[in-house]
C-alpha positions in Angstrom: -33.6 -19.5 -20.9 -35.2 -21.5 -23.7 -36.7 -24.4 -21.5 -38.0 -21.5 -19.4 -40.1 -20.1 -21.9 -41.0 -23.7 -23.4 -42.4 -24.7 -20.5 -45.6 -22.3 -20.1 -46.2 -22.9 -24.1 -46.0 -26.6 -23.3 -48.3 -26.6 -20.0 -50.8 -24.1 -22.1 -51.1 -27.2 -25.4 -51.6 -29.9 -23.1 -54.4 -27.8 -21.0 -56.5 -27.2 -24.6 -55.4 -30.8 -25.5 -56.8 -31.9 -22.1 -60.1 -29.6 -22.7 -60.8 -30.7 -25.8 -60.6 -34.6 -25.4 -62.5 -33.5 -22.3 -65.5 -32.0 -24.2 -65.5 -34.3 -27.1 -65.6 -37.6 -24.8 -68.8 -35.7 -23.4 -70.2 -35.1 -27.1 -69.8 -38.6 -28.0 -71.4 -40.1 -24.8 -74.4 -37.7 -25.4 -75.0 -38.9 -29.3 -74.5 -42.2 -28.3 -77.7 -41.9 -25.7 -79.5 -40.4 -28.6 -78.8 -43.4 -30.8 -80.0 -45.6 -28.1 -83.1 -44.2 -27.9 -83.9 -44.2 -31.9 -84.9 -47.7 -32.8 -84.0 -48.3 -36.6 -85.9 -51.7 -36.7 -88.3 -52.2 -39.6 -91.7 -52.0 -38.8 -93.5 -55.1 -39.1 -96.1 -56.5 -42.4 -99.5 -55.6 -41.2 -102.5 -57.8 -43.1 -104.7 -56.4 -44.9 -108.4 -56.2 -42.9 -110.7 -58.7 -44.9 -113.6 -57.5 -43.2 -114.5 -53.8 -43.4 -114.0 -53.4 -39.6 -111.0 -56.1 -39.3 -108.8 -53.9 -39.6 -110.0 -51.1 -36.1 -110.5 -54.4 -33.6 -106.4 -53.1 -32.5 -107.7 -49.3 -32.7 -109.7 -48.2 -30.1 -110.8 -45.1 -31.5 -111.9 -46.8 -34.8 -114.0 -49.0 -32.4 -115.9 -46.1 -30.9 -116.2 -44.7 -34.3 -117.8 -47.5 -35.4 -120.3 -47.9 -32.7 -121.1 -44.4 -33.2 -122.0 -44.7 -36.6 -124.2 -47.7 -35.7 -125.9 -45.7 -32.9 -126.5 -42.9 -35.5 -128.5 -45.8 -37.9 -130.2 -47.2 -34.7 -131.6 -43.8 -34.2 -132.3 -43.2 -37.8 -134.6 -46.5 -38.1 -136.2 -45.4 -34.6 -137.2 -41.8 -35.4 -138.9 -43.4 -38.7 -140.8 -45.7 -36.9 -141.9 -43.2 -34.3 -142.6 -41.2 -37.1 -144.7 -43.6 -38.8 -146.4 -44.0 -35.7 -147.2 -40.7 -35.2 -148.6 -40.5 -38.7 -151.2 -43.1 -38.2 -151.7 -42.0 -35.0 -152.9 -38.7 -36.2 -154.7 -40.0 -38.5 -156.7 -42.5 -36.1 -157.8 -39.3 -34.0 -158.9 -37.2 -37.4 -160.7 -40.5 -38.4 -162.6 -40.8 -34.6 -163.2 -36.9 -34.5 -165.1 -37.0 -37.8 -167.3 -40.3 -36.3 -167.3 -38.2 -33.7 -169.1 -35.4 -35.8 -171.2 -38.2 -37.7 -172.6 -39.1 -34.1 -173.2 -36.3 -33.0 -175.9 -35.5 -36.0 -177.7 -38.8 -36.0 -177.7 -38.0 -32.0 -179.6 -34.5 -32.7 -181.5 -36.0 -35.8 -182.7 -38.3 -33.7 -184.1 -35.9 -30.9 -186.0 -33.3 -33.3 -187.6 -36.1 -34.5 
């Protein structure tokens, strides 16, 4: 009568024992894919840039950065010049229309006399 009644008890332990080496097994193959993954190597010394732009030749972005910052001058120096230009330019034409002028009177002196 006892071994009858042992015997469920028994077969009900070794099902959880079962169950749970079962599930941890599973929990230790998944954390050790995590730590597989993780890579816990120092990161290497990087020099220091000596030039000011040394330091972007490995960085693309920094790159395009720095051309736009160039193009930006370029255009700077440019719009001066054309402005210059336009300046003297405009001058030039006031200077001409004013000889212009001048002409004109010694043209019309010149007839009523």
């Amino acid at each position: 009568m006892f071994g009858d009644q042992f015997v469920p008890v028994l077969m009900f332990l070794l099902g959880i024992a079962l169950l749970t080496s079962i599930l941890l097994r599973r929990t230790y193959r998944q954390l050790g894919r995590r730590r597989k993954a993780y890579d816990s190597r120092p990161i290497d010394a990087q020099p220091r840039p000596k030039t000011e732009w040394d330091g972007a030749k490995h960085d693309s972005m920094a790159v395009i950065e720095k051309q736009k910052v160039q193009l930006e001058q370029m255009s700077r120096d440019v719009n001066g010049q054309l402005d210059t230009k336009i300046m003297i330019l405009r001058d030039l034409i006031a200077q001409s229309e004013q000889q212009i002028a001048r002409l004109e009177e010694l043209v019309g002196e010149t007839q009523n006399a």
